[in-house]
Rosetta silent file (secondary structure, phi, psi, omega in degrees, C-alpha in Angstrom):
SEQUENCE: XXXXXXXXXXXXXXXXXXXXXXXXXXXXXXXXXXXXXXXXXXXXXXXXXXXXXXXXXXXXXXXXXXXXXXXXXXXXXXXXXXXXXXXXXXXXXXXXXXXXXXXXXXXXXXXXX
SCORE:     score description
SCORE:     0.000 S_00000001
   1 L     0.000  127.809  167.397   -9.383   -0.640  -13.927 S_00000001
   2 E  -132.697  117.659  153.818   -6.520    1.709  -13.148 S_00000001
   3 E   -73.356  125.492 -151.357   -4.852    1.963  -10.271 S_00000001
   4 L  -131.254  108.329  158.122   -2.431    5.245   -9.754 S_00000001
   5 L  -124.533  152.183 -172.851    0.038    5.018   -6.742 S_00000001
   6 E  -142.608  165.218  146.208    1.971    7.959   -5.352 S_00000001
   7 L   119.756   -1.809  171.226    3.671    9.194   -2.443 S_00000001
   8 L   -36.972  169.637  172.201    7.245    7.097   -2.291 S_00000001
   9 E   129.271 -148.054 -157.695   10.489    7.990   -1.429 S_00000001
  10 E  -115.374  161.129  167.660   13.699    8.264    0.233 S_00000001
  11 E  -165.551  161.131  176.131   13.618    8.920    4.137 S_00000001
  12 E   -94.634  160.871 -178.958   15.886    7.804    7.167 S_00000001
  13 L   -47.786  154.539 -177.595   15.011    5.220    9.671 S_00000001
  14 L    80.091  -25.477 -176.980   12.066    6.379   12.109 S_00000001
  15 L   -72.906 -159.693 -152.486   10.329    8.877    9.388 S_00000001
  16 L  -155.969  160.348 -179.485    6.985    8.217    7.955 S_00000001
  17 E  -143.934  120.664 -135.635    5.479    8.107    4.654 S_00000001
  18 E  -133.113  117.610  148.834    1.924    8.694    3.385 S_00000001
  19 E  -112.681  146.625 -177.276    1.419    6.577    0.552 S_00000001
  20 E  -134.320  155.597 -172.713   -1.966    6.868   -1.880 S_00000001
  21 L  -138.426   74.589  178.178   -3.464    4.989   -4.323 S_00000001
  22 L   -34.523  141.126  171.479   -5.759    6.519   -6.644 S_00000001
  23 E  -143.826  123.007  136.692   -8.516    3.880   -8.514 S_00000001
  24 E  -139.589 -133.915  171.838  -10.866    3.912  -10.904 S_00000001
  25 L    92.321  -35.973  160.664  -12.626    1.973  -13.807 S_00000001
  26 L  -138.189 -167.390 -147.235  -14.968   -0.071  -10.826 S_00000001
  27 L   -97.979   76.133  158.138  -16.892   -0.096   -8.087 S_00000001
  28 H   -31.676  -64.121 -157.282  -13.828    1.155   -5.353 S_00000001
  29 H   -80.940   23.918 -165.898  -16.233    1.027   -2.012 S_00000001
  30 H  -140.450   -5.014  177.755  -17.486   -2.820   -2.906 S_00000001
  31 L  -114.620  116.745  154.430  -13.784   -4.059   -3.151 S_00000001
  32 L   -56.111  131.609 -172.550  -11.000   -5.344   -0.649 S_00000001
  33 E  -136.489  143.517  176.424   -8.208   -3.675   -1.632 S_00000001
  34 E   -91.720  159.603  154.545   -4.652   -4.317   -1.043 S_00000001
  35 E  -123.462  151.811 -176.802   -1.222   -2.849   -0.465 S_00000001
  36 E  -147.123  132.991  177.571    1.883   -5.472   -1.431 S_00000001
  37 E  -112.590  110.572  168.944    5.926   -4.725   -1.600 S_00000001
  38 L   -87.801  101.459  149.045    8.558   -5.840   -3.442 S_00000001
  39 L   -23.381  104.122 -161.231   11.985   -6.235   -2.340 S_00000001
  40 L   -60.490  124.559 -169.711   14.972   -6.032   -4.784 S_00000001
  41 L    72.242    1.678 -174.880   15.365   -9.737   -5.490 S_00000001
  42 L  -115.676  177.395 -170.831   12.930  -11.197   -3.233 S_00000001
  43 L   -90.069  137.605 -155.764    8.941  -12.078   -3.765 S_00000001
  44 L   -82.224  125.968 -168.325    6.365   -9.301   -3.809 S_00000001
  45 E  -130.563 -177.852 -153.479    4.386  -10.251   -0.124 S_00000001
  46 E  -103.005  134.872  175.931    1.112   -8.872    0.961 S_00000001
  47 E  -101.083  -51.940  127.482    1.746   -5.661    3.541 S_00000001
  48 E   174.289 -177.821 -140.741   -2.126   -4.848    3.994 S_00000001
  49 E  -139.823  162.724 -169.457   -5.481   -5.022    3.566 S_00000001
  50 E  -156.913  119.015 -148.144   -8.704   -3.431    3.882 S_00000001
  51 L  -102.248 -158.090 -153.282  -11.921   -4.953    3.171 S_00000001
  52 L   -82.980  -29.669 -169.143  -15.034   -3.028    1.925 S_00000001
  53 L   -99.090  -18.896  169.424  -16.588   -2.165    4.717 S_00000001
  54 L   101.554   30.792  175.708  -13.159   -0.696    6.431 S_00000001
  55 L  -115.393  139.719 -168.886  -11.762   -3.534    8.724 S_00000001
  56 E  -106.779  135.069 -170.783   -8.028   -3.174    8.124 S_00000001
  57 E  -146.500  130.499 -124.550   -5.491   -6.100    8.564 S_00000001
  58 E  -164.623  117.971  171.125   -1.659   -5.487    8.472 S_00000001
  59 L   -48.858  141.974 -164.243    1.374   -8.156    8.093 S_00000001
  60 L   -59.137  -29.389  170.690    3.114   -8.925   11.393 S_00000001
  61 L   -52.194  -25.158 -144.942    6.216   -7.059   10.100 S_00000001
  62 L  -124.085  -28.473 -175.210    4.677   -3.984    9.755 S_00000001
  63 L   -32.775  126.988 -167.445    1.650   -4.349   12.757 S_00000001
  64 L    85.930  -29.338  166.313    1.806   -1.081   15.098 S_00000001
  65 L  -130.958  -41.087  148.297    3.728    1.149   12.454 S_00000001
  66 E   -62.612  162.598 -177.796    1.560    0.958    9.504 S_00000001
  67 E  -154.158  164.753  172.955   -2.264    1.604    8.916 S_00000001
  68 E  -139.980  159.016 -177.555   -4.365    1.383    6.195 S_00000001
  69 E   177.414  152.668 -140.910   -6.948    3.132    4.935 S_00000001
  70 E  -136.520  161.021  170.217   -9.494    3.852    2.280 S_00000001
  71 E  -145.669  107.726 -168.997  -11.796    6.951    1.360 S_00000001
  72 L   -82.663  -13.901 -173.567  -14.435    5.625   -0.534 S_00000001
  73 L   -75.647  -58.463 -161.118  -15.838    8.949   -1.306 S_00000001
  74 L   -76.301  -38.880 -177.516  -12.783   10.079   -3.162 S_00000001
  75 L   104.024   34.273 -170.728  -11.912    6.640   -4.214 S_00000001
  76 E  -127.878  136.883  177.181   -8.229    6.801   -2.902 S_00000001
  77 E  -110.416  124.514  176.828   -6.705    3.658   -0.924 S_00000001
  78 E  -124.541  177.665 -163.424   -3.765    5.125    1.557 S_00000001
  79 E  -135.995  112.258  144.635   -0.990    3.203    3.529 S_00000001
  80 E   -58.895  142.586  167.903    0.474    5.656    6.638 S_00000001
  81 E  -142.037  106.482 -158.187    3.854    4.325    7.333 S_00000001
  82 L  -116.813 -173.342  178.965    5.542    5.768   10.461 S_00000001
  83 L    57.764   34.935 -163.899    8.580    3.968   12.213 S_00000001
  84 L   -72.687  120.683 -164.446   10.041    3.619    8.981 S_00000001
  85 L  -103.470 -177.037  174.505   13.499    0.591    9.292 S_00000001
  86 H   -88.379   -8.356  138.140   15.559   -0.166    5.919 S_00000001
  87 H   -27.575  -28.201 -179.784   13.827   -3.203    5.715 S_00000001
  88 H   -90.547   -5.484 -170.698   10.666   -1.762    4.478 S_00000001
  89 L   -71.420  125.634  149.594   12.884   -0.105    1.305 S_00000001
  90 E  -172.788  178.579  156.443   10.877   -1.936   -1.905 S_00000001
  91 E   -54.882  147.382  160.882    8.005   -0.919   -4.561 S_00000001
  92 E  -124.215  127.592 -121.841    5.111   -0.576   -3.096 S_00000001
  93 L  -151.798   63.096  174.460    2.143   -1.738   -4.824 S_00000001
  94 L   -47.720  152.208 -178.822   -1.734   -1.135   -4.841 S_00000001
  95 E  -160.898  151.573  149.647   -3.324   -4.147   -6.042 S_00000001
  96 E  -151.068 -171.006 -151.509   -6.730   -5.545   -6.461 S_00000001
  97 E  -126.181   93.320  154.741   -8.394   -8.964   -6.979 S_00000001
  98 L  -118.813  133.929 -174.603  -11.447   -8.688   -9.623 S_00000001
  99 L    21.448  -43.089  156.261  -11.815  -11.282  -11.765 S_00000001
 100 L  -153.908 -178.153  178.802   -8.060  -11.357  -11.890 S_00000001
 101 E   -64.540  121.516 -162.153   -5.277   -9.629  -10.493 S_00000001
 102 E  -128.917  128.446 -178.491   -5.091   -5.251  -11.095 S_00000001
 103 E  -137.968  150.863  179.458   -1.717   -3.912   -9.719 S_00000001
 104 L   -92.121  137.285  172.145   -0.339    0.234   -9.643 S_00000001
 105 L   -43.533  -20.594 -167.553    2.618    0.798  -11.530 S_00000001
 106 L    85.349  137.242 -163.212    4.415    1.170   -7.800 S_00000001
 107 E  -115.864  107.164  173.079    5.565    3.579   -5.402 S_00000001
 108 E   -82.767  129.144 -177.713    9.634    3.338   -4.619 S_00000001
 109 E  -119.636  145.284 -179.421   10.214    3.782   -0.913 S_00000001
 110 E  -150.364  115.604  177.129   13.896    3.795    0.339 S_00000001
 111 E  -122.866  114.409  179.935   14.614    3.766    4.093 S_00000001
 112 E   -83.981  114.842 -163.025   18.215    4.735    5.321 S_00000001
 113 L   -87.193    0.000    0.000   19.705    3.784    8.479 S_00000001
């Protein structure tokens, strides 16, 4: 399994960010797949999900300015992020749950007020 995330970076409050998350190594359209962020000093939380089939499900923080979404063809998991506050600045994280836990090296996003 490898997971490849890109698309990070610095922006001011209100822009937007396209984050993507290349995968391969398994069977990408048969898996719920996540996005998750970590916060300098705080615990890496779940931001959202998307289950195999395409129903999308988004943390309350984020609900309304993020989306998720998957292209099963190419095999790329993306996160739109619009409204961006400096709260949202962490890693960003593809991750997925097969037989154990498979996490992307991380995507840094830093949002300036």
């Amino acid at each position: 399994v490898q997971l490849q995330a890109s698309g990070g970076g610095s922006v001011k409050a209100g822009g937007s960010l396209r984050l993507s998350c290349a995968a391969s190594g398994f069977m990408f359209r048969l898996n719920t797949m996540n996005w998750y962020r970590q916060a300098p000093g705080k615990e890496r939380d779940l931001v959202a999900t998307i289950t195999s089939d395409g129903n999308p499900d988004c943390a309350d923080s984020v609900k309304g300015r993020f989306t998720i979404s998957r292209d099963n063809v190419k095999k790329i998991l993306y996160l739109q992020m619009n409204g961006l506050k400096p709260e949202d600045t962490a890693v960003y994280y593809c991750n997925l749950n097969l037989r154990r836990e498979w996490w992307g090296q991380g995507t840094q996003v830093t949002v300036s007020s």
